[in-house]
C-alpha positions as CSV (number, residue, x, y, z in Angstrom):
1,X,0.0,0.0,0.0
2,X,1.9,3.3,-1.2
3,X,2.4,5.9,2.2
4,X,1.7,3.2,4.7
5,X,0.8,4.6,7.7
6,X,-0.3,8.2,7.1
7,X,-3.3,8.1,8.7
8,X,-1.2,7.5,12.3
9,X,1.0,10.7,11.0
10,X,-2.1,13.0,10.0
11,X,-3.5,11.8,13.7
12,X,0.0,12.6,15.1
13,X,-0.2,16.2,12.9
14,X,-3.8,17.0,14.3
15,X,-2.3,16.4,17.9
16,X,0.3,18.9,17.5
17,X,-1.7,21.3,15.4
18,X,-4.0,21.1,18.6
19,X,-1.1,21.9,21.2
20,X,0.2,24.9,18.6
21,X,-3.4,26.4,18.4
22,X,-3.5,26.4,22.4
23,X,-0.2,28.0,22.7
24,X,-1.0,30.5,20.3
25,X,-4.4,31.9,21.6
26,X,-6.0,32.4,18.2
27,X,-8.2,29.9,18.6
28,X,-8.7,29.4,14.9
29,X,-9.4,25.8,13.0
30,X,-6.6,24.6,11.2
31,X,-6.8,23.1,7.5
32,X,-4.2,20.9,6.1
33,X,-3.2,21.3,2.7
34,X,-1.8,17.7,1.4
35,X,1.0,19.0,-0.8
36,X,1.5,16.1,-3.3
37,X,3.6,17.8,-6.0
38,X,6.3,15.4,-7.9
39,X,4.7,12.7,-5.6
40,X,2.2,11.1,-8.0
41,X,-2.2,10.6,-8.3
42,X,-1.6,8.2,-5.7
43,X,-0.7,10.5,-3.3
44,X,-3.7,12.2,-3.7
45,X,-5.6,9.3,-3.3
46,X,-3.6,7.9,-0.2
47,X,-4.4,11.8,1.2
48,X,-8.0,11.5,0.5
49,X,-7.8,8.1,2.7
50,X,-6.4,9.5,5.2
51,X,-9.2,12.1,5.6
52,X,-7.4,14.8,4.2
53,X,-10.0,17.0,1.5
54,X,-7.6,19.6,0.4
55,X,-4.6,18.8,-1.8
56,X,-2.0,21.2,-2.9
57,X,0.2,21.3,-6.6
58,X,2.4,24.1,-7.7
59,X,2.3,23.7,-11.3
60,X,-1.1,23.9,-13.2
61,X,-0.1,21.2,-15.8
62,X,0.8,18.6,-13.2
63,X,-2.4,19.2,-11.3
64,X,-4.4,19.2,-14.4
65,X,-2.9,15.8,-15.3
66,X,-3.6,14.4,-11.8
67,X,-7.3,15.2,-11.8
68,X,-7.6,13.9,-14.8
69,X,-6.2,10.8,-13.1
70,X,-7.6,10.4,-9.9
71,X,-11.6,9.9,-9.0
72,X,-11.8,11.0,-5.4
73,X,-13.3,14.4,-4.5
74,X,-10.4,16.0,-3.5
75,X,-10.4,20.1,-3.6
76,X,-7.5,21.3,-5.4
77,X,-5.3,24.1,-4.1
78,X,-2.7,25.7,-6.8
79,X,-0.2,27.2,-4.2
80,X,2.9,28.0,-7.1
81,X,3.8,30.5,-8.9
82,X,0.8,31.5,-11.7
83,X,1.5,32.7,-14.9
84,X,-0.8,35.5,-16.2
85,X,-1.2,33.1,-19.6
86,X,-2.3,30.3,-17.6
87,X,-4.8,32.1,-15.4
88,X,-7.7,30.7,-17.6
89,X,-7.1,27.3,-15.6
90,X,-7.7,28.7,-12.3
91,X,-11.1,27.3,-12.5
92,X,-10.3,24.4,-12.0
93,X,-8.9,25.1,-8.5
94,X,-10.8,25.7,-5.0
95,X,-8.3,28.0,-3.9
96,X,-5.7,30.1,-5.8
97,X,-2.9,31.1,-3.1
98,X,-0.1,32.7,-5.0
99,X,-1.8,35.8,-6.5
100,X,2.0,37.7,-6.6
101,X,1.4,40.5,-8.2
102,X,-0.9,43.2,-9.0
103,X,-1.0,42.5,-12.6
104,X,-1.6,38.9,-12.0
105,X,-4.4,39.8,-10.0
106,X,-6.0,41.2,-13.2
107,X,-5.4,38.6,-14.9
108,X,-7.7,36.5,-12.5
109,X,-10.5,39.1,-12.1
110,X,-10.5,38.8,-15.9
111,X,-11.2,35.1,-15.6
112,X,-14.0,35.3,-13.0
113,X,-15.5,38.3,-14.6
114,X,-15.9,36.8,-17.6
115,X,-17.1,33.2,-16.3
116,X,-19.4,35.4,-14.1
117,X,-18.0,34.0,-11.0
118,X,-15.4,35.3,-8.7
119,X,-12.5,33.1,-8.5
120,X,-11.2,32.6,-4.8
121,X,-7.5,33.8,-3.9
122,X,-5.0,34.7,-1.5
123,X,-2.3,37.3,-1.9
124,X,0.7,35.9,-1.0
125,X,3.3,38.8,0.3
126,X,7.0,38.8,1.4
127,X,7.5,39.7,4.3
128,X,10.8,39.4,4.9
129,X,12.3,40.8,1.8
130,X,13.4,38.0,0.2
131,X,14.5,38.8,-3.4
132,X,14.1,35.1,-4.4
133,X,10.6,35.0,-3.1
134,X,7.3,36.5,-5.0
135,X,4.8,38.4,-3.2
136,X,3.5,41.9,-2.4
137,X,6.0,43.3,0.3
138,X,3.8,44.8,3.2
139,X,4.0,48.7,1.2
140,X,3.0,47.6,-2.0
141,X,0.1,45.7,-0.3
142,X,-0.9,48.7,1.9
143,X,-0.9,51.2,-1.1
144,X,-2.4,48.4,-3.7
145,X,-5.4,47.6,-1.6
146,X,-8.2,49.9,-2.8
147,X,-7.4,48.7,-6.2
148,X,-7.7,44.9,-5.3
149,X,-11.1,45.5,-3.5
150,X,-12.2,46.9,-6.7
151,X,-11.3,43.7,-8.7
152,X,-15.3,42.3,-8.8
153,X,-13.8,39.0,-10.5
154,X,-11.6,37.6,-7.6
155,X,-12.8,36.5,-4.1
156,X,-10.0,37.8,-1.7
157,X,-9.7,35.1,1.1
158,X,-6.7,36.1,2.8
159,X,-2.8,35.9,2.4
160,X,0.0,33.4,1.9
161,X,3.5,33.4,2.6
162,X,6.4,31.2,3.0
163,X,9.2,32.0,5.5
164,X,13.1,31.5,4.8
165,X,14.1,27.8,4.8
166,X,16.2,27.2,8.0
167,X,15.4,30.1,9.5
168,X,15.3,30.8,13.3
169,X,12.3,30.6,15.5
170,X,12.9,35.0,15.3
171,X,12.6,35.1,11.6
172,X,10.1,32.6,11.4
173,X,7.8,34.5,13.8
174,X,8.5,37.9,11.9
175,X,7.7,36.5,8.8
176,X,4.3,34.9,10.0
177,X,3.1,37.9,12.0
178,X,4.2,40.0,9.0
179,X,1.5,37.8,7.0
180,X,-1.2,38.0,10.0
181,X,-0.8,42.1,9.8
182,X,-0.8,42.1,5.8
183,X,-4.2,39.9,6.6
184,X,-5.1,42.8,8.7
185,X,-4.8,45.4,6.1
186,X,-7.0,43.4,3.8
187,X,-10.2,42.8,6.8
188,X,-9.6,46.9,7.0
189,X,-10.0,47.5,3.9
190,X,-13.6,45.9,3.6
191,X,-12.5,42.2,2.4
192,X,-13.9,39.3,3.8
193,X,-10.3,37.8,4.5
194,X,-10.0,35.2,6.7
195,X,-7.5,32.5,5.7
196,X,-3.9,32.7,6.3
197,X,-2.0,30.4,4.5
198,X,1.2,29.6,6.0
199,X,3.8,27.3,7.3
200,X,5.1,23.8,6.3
201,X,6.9,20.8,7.0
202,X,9.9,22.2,9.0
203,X,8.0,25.1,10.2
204,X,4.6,24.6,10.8
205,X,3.9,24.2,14.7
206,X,5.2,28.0,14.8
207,X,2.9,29.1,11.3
208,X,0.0,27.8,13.7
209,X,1.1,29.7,16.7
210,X,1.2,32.7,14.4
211,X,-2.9,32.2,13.3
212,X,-2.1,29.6,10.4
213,X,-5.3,28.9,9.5
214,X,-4.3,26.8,6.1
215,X,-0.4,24.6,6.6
216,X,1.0,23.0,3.2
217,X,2.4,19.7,4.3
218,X,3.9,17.8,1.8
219,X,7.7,15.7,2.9
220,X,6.3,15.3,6.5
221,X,2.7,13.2,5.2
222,X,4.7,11.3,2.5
223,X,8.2,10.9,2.8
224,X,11.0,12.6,1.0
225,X,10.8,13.7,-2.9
226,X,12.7,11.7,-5.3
């Protein structure tokens, strides 16, 4: 059976998710995002088993091969970098959480305008300044606001962000209550923004402490990438 024993580890995940959430006084519910990039449909399956709804890709090709692989209900979650010609897929996703950039964001109120629906997003910011990292920093979010209220073809949901690999419990924590305050500017500003997506496998007890309310788990559910 392919990732034996991941229903004991998502039980073991849910524990500590718990324990973070307490420490961290948010109170908020915690969704885990199954993140089964390079990993194969039956990862998706095997996540689906394990009672795990919400499954993460970051390329839209490899997603779109995989549902048309797999049968189980999974909701899809495109969490890499979109490209503003491939934003006609994105309704094929739940949840769009890399929106990087004002002009992609324009892209994607095109799509839902013109399908009539809004399509759901997050922005994802840096906020720690990392040049090899996408994202609105906290300025450009802060002075690009107005303007992404006024995009009637995309559902704002809240932010993403990813913190430094390796970094310290100090950076991590700046770079995840960086992403609660961005949230902050977006509930201001008349958006009904809820989510914050943030934190994974090395990082995520500390994302949670931060208000995590959506973790992307992908090495520590299935075992490491080939």
């Amino acid at each position: 059976m392919p990732f034996s024993g991941l229903p004991e580890r998502v039980a073991a995940i849910r524990e500590v998710v718990g324990a973070a959430v307490r420490r961290g006084g948010h109170g908020q519910q915690v969704e885990i995002v199954a993140v089964t990039k390079t990993y194969g449909p039956e990862a998706v399956v095997a996540a689906w088993n394990a009672g795990l709804t919400s499954v993460g890709e970051n390329r839209v090709q490899e997603a779109l091969d995989k549902m048309g692989q797999v049968t189980v209900p999974v909701r899809w979650h495109l969490i890499g970098h979109l490209q503003r010609n491939k934003a006609r897929h994105v309704e094929r996703f739940h949840l769009v959480h890399s929106v990087d950039s004002l002009r992609l964001a324009q892209a994607v109120d095109e799509v839902g305008r013109t399908r009539g629906v809004p399509v759901p997003v997050l922005i994802q910011v840096n906020t720690t300044g990392e040049e090899s990292k996408g994202g609105f920093s906290r300025g450009e979010l802060a002075s690009q606001v107005d303007t992404l209220v006024g995009l009637g073809g995309l559902r704002v949901r809240g932010v993403m962000t990813m913190a430094p690999l390796g970094a310290s419990e100090a950076v991590l924590r700046q770079a995840f209550g960086g992403a609660r305050e961005a949230r902050d500017v977006l509930q201001q500003a008349g958006l009904d923004a809820p989510e914050l997506s943030m934190g994974m496998s090395g990082d995520y007890e500390v994302a949670v402490e931060e208000g995590a309310t959506m973790i992307r788990l992908g090495t520590i559910l299935f075992g490491a990438r080939h």
